[in-house]
C-alpha positions, 0 to 999 in steps of 0.5 A: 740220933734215937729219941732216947739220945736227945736230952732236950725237954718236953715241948710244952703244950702250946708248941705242940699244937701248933707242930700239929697245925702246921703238919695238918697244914703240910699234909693238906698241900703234900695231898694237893701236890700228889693231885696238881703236878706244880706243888712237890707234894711227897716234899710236904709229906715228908716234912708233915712226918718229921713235924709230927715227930717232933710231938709223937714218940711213936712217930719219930721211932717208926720214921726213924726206923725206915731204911728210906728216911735215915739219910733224911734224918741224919741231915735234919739232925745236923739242921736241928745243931744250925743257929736260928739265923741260919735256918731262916736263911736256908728257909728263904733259900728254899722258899726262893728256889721253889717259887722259881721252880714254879715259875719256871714250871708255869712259863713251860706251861703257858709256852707248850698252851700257847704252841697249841692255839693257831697262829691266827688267834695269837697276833690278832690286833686289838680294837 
């Protein structure tokens, strides 16, 4: 699973700006998911470490050396073995179940708010 064992080439120029993009990208929303207890930000994180890995030789062994990252670096070697369409499919699921996540999050909230405004504010009739 070392660097030293993968026999694939060199990323090209292009698609190494745009690993970095996106890892700025997943690192911006890791910083706000830190902050805002919505976005699971040590998710993004995460995922900006394996992106830059995927660029930095020195990032990938440091990552990989991590006794807490190992599990995780073994399942995204199995990943990496999965066909395009499949990954996609997995992308959409996990995109999905987030999206629930937070509206799942965002119903509890709105209902602890709405717990919290007296009863005469909330059945008011309109005019």
């Amino acid at each position: 699973m070392s660097h030293q064992q993968d026999n694939k080439p060199p990323l090209s120029r292009p698609v190494k700006v745009v690993y970095v993009a996106l890892a700025l990208i997943c690192v911006l929303i890791g910083i706000a998911g830190l902050l805002l207890p919505v976005i699971p930000g040590l998710l993004f994180l995460v995922a900006a470490l394996y992106l830059i890995g995927k660029v930095s030789v020195r990032v990938k062994t440091w990552s990989e050396s991590r006794p807490m990252l190992v599990s995780l670096h073994a399942r995204l070697h199995k990943l990496e073995q999965v066909s395009l369409g499949e990954r996609l499919k997995l992308v959409g699921l996990t995109v999905a179940a987030l999206a629930l996540g937070l509206i799942t999050r965002s119903a509890r909230l709105a209902r602890g708010v709405m717990s919290r405004v007296p009863r005469s504010f909330r059945n008011t009739p309109r005019s």
